[in-house]
C-alpha positions as CSV (number, residue, x, y, z in Angstrom):
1,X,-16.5,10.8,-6.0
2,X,-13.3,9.7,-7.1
3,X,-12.3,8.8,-3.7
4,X,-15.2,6.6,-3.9
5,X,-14.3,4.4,-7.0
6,X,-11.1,4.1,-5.4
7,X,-12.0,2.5,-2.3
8,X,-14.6,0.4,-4.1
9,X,-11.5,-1.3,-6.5
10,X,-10.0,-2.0,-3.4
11,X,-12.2,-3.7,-1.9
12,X,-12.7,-5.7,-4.9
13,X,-9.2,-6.5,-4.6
14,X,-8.8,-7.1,-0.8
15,X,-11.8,-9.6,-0.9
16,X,-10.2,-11.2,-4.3
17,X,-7.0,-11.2,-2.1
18,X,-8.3,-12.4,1.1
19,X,-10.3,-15.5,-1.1
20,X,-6.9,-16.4,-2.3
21,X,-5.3,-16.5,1.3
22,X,-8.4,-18.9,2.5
23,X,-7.4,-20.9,-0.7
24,X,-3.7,-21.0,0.2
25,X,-4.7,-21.7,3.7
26,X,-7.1,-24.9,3.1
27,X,-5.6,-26.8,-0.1
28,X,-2.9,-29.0,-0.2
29,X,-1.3,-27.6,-3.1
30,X,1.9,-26.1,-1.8
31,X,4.3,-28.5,-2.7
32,X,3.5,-31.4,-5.5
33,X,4.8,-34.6,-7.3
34,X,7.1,-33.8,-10.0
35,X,7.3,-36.3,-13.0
36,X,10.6,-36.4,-14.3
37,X,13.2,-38.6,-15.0
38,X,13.7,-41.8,-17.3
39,X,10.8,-43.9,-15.0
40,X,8.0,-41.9,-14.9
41,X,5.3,-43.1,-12.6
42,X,2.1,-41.8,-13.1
43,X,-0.1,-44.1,-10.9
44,X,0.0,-41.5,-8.0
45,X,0.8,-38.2,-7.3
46,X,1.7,-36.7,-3.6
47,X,0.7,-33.2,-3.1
48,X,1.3,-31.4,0.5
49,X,-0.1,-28.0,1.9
50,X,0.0,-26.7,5.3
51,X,-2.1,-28.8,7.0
52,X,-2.5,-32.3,5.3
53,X,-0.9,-34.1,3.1
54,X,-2.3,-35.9,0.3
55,X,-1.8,-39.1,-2.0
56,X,-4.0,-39.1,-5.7
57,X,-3.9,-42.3,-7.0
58,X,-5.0,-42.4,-11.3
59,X,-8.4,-43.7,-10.5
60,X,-9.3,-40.2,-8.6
61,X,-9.4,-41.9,-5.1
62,X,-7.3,-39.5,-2.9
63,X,-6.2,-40.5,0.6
64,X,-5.1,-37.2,3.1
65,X,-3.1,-37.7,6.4
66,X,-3.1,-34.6,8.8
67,X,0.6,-33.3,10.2
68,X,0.3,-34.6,13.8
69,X,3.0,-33.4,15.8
70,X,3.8,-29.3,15.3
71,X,7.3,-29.5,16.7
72,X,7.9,-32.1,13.7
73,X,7.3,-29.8,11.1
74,X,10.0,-27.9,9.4
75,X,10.5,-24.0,10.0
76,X,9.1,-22.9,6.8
77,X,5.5,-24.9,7.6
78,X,5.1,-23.4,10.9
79,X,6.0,-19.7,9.7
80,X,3.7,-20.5,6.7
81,X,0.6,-21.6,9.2
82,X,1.0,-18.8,11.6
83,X,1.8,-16.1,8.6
84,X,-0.7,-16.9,6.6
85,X,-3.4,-17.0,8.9
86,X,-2.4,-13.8,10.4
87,X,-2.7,-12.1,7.2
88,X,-6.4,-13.7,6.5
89,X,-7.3,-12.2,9.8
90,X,-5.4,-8.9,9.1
91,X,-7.0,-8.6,5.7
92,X,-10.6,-8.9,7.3
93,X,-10.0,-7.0,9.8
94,X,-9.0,-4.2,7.2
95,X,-11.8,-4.7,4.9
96,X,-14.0,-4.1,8.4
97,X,-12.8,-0.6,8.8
98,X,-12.6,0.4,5.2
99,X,-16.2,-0.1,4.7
100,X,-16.6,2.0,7.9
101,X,-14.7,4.6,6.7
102,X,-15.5,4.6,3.0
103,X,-17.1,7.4,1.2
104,X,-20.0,5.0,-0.4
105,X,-21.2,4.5,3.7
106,X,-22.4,6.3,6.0
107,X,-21.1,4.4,9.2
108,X,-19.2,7.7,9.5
109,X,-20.1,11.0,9.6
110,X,-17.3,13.3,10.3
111,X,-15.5,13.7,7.2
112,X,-12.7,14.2,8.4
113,X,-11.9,11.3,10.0
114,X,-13.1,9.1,6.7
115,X,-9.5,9.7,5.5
116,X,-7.5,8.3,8.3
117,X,-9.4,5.2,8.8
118,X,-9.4,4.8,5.0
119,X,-5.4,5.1,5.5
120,X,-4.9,2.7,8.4
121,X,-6.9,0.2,6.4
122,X,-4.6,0.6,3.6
123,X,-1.9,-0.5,6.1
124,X,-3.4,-3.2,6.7
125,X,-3.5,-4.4,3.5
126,X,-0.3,-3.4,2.5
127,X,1.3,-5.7,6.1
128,X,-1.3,-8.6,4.7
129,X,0.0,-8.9,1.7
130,X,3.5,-8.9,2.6
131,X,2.8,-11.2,5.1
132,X,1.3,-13.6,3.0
133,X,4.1,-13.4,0.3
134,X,6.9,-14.1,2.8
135,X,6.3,-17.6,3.5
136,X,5.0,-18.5,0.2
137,X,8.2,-17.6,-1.3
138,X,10.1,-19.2,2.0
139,X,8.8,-21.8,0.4
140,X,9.1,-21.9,-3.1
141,X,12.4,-21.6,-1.9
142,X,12.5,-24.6,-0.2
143,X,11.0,-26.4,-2.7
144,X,13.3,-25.0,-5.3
145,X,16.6,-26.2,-3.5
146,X,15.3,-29.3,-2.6
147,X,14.6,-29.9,-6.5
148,X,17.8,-29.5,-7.2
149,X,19.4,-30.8,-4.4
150,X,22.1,-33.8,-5.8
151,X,21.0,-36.0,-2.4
152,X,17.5,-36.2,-3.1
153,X,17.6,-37.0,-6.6
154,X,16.8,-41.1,-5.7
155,X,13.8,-39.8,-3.7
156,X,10.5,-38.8,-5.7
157,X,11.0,-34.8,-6.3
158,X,8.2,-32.2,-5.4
159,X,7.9,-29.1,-7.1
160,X,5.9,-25.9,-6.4
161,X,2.0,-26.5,-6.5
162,X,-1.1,-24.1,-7.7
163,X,-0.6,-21.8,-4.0
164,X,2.3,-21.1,-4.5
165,X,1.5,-18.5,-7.4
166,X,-2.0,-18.1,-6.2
167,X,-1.0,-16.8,-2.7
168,X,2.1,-14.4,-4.9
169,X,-1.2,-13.2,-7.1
170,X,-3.1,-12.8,-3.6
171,X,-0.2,-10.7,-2.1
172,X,0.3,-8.3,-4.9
173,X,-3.2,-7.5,-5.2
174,X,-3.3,-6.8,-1.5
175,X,-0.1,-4.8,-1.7
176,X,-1.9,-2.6,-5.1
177,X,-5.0,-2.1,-2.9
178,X,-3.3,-0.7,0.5
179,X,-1.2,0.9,-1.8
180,X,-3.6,2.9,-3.6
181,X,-5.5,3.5,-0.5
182,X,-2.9,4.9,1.3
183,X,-2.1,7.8,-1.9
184,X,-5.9,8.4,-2.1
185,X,-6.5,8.5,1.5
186,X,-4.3,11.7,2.8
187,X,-6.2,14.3,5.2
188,X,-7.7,17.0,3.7
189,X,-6.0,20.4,4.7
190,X,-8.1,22.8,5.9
191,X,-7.1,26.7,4.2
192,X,-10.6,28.2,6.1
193,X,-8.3,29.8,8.5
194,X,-6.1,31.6,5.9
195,X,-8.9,32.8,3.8
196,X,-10.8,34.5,6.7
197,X,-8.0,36.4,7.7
198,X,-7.1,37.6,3.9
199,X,-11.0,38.6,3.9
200,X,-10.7,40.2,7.0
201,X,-7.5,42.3,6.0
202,X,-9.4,43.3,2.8
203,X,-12.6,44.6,4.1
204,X,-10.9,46.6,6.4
205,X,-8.7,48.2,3.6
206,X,-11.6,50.0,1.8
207,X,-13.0,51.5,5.0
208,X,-9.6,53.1,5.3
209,X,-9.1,54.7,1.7
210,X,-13.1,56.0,2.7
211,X,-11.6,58.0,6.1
């Protein structure tokens, strides 16, 4: 029963987790207009995410343009696109064969072989969350540096957007639920064989002393 509650938190986690990597995927909030500075302009605001990027004027009306060319990207977009969507995909996948092998279903039958699918979904999550936090923070990174970068500071500055920490939140809750299903998911040893043998030895004593 335990077991059960478990795997039921992580779930709850890995689909709270794998929302936040559809969110990271699809809005354009990885990098975004930072107002500093002596002239402030407020008028409009550029944010850019992995596919699109955006302009928000201060009437609401927002104009997107999509990235056309791949090879014109930088490094840490493409890793980001591929990363990212790998983890999604590896997250789903794992939430598949946790319910599978969960105690609260009955996909499975052999109980023993409920723990080691609930362990290799575990993995799962653990590599999609770790996937997902490595180009977020490539990124950040970026960001960061260019920020403070002496050259750019004519140029409007960006600064780390809402995915940023959304897909950080997504990737430690993904890492806590592979992580607790991989501790409460360990094969059951099986002492049957030991037992019978220590009966064994200790029914045949008494028939001896009777001789």
């Amino acid at each position: 029963m335990g077991s059960a509650v478990v795997q039921m938190a992580c779930v709850a986690l890995g689909v709270v987790g794998l929302i936040g990597i559809v969110v990271c995927c699809a809005v354009p909030l990885w990098r975004v207009s930072a107002f500093t500075g002596s002239n402030i302009v407020t008028a409009e605001r550029s944010q850019e995410g992995l596919w699109t990027t955006c302009v928000v004027q201060s009437t609401g009306q927002q104009q997107c343009k999509n990235f056309e060319s791949l090879l014109d990207l930088g490094a840490d977009r493409q890793a980001a696109r591929a990363l990212t969507i790998i983890s999604g995909m590896l997250c789903c996948l794992s939430l598949l064969v946790l319910f599978c092998g969960s105690d609260f279903t009955t996909c499975v039958e052999n109980e023993d072989v409920k723990p080691k699918i609930s362990l290799v979904a575990g993995v799962g999550m653990l590599l999609a969350g770790i996937l997902v936090i490595i180009p977020v923070s490539w990124f950040a990174h970026n960001t960061v540096r260019d920020f403070y970068t002496p050259l750019l500071s004519s140029s409007p500055r960006m600064e780390m957007g809402a995915c940023i920490f959304v897909g950080w939140a997504a990737g430690v809750l993904l890492i806590i639920a592979g992580g607790l299903l991989c501790c409460f998911s360990r094969p059951k040893q099986g002492n049957t064989g030991g037992k019978a043998k220590y009966y064994s030895n200790s029914a045949s004593a008494p028939n001896k002393n009777y001789v």
